[in-house]
C-alpha positions as CSV (number, residue, x, y, z in Angstrom):
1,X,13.7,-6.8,-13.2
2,X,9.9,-6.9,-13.9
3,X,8.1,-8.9,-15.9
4,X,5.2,-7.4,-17.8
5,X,2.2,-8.7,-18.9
6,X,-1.0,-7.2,-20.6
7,X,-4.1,-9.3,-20.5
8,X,-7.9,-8.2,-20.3
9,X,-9.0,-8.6,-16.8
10,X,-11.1,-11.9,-16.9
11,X,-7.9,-13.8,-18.5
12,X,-6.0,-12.8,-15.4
13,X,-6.1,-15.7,-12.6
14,X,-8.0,-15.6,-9.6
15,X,-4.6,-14.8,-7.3
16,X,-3.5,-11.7,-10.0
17,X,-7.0,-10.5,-10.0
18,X,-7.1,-10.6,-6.2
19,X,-3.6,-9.0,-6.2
20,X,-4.6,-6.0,-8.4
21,X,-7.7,-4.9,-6.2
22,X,-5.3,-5.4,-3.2
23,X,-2.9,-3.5,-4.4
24,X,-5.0,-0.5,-6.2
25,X,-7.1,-0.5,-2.8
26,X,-3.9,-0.3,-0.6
27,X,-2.6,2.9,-3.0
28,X,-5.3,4.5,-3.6
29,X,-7.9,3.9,-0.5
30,X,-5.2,3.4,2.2
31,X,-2.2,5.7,1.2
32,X,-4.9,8.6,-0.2
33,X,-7.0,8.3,3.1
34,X,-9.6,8.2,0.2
35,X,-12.6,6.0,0.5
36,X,-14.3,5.6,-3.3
37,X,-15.7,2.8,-5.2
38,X,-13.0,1.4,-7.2
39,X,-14.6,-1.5,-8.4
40,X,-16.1,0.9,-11.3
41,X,-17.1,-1.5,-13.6
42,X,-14.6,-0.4,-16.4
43,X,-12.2,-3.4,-15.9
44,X,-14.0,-5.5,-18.1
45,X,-13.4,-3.0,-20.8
46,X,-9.5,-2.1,-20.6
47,X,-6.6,-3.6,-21.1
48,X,-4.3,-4.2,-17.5
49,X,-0.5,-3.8,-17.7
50,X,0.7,-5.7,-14.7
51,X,4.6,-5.8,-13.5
52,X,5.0,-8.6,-11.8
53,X,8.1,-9.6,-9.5
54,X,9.8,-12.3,-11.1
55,X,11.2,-13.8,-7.8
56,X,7.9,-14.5,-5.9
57,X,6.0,-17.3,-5.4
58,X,2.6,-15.6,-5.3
59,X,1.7,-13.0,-7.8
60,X,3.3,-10.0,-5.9
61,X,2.8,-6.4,-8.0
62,X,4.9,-3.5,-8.6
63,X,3.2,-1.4,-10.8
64,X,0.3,-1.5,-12.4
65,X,-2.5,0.5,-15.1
66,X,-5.4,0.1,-17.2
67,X,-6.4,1.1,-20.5
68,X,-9.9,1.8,-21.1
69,X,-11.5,1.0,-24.3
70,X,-12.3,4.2,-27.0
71,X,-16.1,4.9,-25.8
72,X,-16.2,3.5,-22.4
73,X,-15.2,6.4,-20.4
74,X,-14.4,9.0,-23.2
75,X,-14.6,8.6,-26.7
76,X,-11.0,8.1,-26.7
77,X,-8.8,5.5,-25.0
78,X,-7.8,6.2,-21.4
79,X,-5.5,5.1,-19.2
80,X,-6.2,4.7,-15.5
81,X,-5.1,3.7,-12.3
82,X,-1.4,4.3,-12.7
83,X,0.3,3.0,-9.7
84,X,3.9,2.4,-8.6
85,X,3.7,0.3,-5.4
86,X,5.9,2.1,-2.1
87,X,8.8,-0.1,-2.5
88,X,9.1,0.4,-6.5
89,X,9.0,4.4,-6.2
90,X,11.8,6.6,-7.6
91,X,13.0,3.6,-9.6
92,X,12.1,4.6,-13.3
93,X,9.2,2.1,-13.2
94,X,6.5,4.3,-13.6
95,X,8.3,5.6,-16.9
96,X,8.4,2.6,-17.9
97,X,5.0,1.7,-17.5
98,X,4.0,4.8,-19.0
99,X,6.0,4.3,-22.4
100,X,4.4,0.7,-22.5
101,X,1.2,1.9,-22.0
102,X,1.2,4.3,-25.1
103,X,2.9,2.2,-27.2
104,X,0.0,-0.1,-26.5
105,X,-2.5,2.2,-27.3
106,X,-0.6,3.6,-30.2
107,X,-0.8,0.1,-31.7
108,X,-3.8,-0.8,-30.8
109,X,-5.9,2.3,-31.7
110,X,-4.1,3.5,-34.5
111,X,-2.4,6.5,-32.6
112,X,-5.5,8.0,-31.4
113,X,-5.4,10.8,-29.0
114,X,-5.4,9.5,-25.1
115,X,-7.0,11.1,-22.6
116,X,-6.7,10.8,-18.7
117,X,-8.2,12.2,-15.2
118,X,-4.9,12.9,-13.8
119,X,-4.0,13.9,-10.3
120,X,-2.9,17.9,-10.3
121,X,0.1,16.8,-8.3
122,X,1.1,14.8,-11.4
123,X,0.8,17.1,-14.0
124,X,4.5,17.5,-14.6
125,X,5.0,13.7,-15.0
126,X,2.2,13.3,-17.5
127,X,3.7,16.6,-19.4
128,X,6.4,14.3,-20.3
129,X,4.5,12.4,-22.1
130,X,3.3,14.6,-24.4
131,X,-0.2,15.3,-22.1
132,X,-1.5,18.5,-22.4
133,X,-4.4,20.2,-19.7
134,X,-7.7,20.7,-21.0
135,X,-9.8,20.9,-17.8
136,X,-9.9,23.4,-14.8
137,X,-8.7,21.8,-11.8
138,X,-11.6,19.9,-10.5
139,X,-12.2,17.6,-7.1
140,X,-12.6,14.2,-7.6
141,X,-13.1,12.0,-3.8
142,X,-11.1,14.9,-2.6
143,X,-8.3,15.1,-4.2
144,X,-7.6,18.3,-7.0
145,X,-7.2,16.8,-10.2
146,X,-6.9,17.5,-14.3
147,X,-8.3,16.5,-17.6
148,X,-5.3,15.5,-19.3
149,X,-5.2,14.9,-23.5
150,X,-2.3,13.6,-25.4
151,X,-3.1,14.4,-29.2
152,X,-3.3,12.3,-31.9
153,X,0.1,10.8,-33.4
154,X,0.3,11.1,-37.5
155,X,0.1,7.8,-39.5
């Protein structure tokens, strides 16, 4: 069981805040061995999809991502940081949070086309999904990855 929650970063709390830079830091700095600036300054322009664990006392994530605002990073929205934490991988959570995440933006921006920086290695996940590749392979802090493009759902 995981209880979701989609708030805009400054209406978060103090200990969820903290707990999503610890836990994007610790998969993406610490498990990547890759040192980048992940405090990029597009949190206060996206939406966060946190799944919480209902049983803790502290806020204690299990997956998490971020959609970024049409404009901010691309002219359409984008969704970022998509993390499973070790313990909640191979569990169906990250389709999960996927599928939330679009039916968000769906909603919320009229079913717009998406478009994401995706890691190579995740290409076949995103595929389901309806993403298509629209970028050479390209290094970002190391690691190969894609432009990514889900089109534009009918109305």
């Amino acid at each position: 069981m995981v209880q979701w929650q989609w708030s805009r970063f400054t209406a978060l709390d103090n200990r969820q805040q903290y707990e999503v830079l610890r836990v994007r830091q610790q998969v993406f700095t610490v498990e990547q061995n890759c040192a980048y600036q992940d405090a990029d300054g597009k949190d206060w322009v996206a939406w966060h999809l946190c799944g919480w664990a209902p049983d803790a006392d502290e806020p204690r994530l299990l997956a998490y991502l971020r959609v970024v605002d049409p404009g901010e990073k691309y002219a359409e929205p984008s969704i970022g940081r998509v993390l499973t934490t070790a313990a909640s991988r191979g569990s169906g959570l990250g389709r999960a949070l996927m599928g939330r995440a679009l039916e968000h933006s769906d909603r919320s921006h009229d079913g717009a086309a998406i478009r994401i920086s995706a890691q190579r290695h995740l290409e076949g996940f995103y595929q389901e999904f309806g993403f298509e590749q629209v970028s050479p392979p390209y290094d970002e802090d190391g690691i190969p990855h894609i432009e990514m493009l889900r089109p534009a759902r009918l109305r």
